[in-house]
mmCIF file of the C-alpha atoms, coordinates in Angstrom:
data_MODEL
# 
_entry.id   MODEL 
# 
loop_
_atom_site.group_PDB 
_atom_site.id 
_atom_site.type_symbol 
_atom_site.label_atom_id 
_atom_site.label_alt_id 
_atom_site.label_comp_id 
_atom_site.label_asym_id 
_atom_site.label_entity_id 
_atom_site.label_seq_id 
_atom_site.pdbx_PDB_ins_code 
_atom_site.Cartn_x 
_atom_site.Cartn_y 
_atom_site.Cartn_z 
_atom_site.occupancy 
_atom_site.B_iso_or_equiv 
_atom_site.pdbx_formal_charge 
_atom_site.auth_seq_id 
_atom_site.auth_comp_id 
_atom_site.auth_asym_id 
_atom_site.auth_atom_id 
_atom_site.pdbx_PDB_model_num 
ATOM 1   C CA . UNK A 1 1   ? 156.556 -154.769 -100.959 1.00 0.00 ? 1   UNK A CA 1 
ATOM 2   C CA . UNK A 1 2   ? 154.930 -158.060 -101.555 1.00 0.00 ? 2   UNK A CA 1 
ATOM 3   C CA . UNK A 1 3   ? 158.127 -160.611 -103.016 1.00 0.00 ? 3   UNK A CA 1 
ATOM 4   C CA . UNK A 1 4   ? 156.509 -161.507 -106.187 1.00 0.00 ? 4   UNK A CA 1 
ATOM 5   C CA . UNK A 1 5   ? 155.905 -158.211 -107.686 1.00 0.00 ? 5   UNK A CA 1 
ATOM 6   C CA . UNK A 1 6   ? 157.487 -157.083 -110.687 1.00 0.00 ? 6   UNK A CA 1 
ATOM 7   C CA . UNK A 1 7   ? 160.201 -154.310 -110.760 1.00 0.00 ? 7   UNK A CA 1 
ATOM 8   C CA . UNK A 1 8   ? 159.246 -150.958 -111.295 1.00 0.00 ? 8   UNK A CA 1 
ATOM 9   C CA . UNK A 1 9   ? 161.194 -151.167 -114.901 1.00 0.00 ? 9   UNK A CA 1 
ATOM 10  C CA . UNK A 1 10  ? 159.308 -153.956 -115.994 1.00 0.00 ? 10  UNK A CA 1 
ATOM 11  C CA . UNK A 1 11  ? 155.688 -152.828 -114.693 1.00 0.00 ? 11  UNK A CA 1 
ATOM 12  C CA . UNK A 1 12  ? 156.134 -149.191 -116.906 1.00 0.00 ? 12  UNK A CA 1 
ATOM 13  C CA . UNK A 1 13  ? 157.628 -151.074 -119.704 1.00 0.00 ? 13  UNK A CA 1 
ATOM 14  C CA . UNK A 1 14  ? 154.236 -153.384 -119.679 1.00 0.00 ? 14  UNK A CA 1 
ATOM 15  C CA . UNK A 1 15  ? 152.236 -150.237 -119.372 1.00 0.00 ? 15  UNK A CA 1 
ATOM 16  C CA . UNK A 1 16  ? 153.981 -148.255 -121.988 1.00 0.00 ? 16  UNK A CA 1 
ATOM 17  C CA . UNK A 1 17  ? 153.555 -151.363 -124.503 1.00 0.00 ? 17  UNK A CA 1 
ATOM 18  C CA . UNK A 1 18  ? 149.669 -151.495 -123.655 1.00 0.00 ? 18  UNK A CA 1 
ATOM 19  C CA . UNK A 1 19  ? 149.317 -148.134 -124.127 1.00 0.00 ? 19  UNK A CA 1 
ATOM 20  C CA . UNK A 1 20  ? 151.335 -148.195 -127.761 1.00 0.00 ? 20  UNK A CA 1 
ATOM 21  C CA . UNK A 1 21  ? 148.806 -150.810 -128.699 1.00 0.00 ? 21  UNK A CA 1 
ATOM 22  C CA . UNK A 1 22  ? 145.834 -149.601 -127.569 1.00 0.00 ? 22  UNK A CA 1 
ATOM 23  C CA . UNK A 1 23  ? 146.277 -146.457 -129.827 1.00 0.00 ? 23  UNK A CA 1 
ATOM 24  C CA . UNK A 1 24  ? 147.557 -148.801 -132.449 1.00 0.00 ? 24  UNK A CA 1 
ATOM 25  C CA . UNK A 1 25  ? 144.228 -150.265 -132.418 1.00 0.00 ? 25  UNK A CA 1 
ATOM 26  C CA . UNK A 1 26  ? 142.335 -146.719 -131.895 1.00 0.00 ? 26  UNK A CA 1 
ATOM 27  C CA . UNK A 1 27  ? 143.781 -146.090 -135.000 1.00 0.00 ? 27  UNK A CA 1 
ATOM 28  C CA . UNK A 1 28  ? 142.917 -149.173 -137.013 1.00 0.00 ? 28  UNK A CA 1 
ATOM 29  C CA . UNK A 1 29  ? 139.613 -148.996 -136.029 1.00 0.00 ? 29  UNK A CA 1 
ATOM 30  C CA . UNK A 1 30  ? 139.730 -145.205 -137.017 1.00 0.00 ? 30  UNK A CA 1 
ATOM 31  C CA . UNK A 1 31  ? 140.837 -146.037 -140.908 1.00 0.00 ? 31  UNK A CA 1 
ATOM 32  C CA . UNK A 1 32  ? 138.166 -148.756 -140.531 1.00 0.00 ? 32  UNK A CA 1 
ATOM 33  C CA . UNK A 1 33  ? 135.367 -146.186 -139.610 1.00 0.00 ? 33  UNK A CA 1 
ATOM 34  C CA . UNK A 1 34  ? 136.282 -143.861 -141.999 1.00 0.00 ? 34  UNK A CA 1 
ATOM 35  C CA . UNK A 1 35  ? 136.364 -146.371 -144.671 1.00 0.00 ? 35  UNK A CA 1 
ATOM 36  C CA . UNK A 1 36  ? 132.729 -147.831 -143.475 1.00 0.00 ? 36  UNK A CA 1 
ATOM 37  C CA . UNK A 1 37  ? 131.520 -144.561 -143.851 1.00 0.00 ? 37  UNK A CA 1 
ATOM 38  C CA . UNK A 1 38  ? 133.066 -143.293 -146.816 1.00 0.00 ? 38  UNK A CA 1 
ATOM 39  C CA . UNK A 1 39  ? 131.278 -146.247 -148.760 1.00 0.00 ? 39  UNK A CA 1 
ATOM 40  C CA . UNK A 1 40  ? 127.642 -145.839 -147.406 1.00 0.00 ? 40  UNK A CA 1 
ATOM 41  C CA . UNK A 1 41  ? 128.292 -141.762 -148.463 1.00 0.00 ? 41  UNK A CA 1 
ATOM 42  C CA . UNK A 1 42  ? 129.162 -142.683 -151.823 1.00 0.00 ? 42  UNK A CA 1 
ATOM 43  C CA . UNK A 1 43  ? 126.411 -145.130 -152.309 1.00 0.00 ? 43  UNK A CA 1 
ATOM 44  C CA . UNK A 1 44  ? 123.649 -143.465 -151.174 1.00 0.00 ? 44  UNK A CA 1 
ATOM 45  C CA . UNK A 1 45  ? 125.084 -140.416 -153.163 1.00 0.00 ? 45  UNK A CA 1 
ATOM 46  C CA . UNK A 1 46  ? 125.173 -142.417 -156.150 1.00 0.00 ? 46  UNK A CA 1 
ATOM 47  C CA . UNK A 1 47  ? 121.683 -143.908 -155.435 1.00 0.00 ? 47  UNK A CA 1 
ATOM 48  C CA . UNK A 1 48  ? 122.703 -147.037 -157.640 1.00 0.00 ? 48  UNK A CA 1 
ATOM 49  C CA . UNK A 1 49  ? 121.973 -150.663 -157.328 1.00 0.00 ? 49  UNK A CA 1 
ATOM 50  C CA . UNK A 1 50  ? 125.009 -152.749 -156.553 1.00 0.00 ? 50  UNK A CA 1 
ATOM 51  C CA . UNK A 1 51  ? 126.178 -154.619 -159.779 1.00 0.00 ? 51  UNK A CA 1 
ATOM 52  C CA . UNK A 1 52  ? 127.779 -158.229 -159.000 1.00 0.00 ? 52  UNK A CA 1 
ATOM 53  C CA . UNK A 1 53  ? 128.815 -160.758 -160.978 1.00 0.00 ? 53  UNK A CA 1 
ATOM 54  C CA . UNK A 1 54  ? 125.776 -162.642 -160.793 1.00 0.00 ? 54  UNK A CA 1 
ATOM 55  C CA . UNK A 1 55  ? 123.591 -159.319 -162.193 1.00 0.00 ? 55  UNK A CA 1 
ATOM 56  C CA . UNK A 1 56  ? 121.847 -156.818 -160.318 1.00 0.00 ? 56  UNK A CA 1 
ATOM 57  C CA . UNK A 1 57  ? 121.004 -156.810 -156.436 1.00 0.00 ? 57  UNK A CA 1 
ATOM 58  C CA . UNK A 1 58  ? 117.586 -156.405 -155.825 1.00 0.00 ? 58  UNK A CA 1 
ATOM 59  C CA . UNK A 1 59  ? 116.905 -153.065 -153.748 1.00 0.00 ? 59  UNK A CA 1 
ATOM 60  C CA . UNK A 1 60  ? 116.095 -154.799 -150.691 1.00 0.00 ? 60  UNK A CA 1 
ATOM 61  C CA . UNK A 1 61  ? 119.367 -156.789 -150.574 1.00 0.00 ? 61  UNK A CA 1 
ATOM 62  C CA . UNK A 1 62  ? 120.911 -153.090 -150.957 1.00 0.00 ? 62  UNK A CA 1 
ATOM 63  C CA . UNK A 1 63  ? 119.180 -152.102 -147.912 1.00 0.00 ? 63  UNK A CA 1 
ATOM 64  C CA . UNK A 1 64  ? 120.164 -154.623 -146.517 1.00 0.00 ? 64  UNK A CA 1 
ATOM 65  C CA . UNK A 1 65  ? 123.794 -154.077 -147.361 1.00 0.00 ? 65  UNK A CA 1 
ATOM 66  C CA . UNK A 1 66  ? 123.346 -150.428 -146.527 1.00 0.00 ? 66  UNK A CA 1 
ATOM 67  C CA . UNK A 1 67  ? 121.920 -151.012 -142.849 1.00 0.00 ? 67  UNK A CA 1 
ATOM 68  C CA . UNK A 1 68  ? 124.785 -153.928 -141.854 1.00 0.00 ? 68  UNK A CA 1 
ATOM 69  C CA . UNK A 1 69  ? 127.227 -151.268 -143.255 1.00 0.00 ? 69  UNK A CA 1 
ATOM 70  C CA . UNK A 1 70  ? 125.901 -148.566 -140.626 1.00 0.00 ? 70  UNK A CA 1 
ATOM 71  C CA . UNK A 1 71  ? 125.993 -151.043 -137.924 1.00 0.00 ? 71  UNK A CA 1 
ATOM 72  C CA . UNK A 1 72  ? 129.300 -152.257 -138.197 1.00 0.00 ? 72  UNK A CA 1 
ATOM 73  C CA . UNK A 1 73  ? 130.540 -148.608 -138.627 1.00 0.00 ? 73  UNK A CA 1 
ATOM 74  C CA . UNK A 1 74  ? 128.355 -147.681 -135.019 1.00 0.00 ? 74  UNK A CA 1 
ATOM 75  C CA . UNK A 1 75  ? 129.973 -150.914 -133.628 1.00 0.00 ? 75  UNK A CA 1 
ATOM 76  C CA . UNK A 1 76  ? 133.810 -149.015 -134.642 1.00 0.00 ? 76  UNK A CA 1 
ATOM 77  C CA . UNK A 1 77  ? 132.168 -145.890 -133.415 1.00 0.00 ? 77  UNK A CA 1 
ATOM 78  C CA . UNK A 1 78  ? 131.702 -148.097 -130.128 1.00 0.00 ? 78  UNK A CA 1 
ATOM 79  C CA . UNK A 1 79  ? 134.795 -149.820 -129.557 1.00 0.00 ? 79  UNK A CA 1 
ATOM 80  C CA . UNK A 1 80  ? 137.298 -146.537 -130.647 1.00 0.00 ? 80  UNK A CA 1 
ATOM 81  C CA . UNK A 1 81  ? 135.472 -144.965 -127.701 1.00 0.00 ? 81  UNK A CA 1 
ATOM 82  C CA . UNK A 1 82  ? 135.976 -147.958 -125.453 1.00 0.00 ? 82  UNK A CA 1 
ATOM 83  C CA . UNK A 1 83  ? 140.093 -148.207 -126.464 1.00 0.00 ? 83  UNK A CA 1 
ATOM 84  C CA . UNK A 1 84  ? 140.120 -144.371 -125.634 1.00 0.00 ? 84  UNK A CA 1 
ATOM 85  C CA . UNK A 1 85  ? 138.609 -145.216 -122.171 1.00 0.00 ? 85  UNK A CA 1 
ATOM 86  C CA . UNK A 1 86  ? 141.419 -148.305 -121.705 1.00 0.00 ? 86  UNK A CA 1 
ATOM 87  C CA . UNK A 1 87  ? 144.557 -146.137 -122.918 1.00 0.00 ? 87  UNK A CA 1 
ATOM 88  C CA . UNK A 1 88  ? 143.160 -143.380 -120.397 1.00 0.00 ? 88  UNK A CA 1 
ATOM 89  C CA . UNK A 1 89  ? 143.134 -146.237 -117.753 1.00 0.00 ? 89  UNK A CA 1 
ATOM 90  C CA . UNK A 1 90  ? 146.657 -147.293 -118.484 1.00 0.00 ? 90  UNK A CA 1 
ATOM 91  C CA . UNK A 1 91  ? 147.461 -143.714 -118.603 1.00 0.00 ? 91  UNK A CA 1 
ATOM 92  C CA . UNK A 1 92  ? 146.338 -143.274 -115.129 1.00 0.00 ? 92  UNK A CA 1 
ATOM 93  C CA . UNK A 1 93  ? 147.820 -146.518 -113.636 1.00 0.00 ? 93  UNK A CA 1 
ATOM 94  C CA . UNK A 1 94  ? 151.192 -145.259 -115.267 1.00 0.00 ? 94  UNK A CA 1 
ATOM 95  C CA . UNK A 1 95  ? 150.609 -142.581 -113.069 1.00 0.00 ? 95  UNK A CA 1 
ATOM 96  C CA . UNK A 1 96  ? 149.917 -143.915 -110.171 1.00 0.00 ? 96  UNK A CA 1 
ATOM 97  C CA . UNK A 1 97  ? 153.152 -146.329 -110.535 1.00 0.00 ? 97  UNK A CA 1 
ATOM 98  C CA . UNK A 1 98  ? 155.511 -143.318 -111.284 1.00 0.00 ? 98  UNK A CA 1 
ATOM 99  C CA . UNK A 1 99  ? 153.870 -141.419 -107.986 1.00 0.00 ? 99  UNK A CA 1 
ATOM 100 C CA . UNK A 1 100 ? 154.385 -144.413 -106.015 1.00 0.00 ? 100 UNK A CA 1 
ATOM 101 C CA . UNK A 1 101 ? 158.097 -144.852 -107.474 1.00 0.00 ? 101 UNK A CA 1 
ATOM 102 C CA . UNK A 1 102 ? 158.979 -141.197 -106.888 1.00 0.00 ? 102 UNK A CA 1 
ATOM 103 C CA . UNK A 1 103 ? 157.439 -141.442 -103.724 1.00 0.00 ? 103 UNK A CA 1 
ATOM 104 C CA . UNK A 1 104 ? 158.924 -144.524 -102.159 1.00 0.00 ? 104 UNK A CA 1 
ATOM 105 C CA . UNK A 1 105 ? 161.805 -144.115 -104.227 1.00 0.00 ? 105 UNK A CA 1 
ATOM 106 C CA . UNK A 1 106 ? 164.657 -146.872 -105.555 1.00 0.00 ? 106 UNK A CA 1 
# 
């Protein structure tokens, strides 16, 4: 065992935390996803143009609004499947350090 490695303790600790914040953030981005999509259902239900306090936006602008709206909520899509990927990874080095442990023992 090399001399500057960390106790077992401390390495599952680390790992555990990780993996309490990587669904932390799965499930922020989740609520963020659902919200993102919740608004472009009820607009393009609604079929209105967007009042401000400057007036009406012009249909284009809309679109506009509309289409940044789906990409952001494809880019949540995209990193809720990438923080599912990590926790798995911490998952499996947990794993892996608990084999080793029971394996080599204390």
């Amino acid at each position: 065992m090399h001399q500057r490695s960390l106790p077992i303790v401390i390495q599952t600790s680390y790992l555990h935390r990780d993996i309490a914040t990587s669904i932390e953030l799965r499930d922020y981005l989740r609520i963020q996803k659902v919200m993102g999509k919740e608004i472009l259902r009820g607009i393009t239900k609604s079929g209105k143009v967007f009042e401000t306090e400057h007036g009406l936006l012009s249909s284009s602008a809309t679109l506009k609004f509309l289409q940044r709206l789906e990409d952001v909520t494809s880019l949540l899509e995209h990193y809720e499947i990438m923080l599912e990927t990590v926790k798995e990874q911490l998952n499996n080095l947990l794993a892996l350090v608990s084999s080793t442990f029971s394996k080599f023992g204390a």
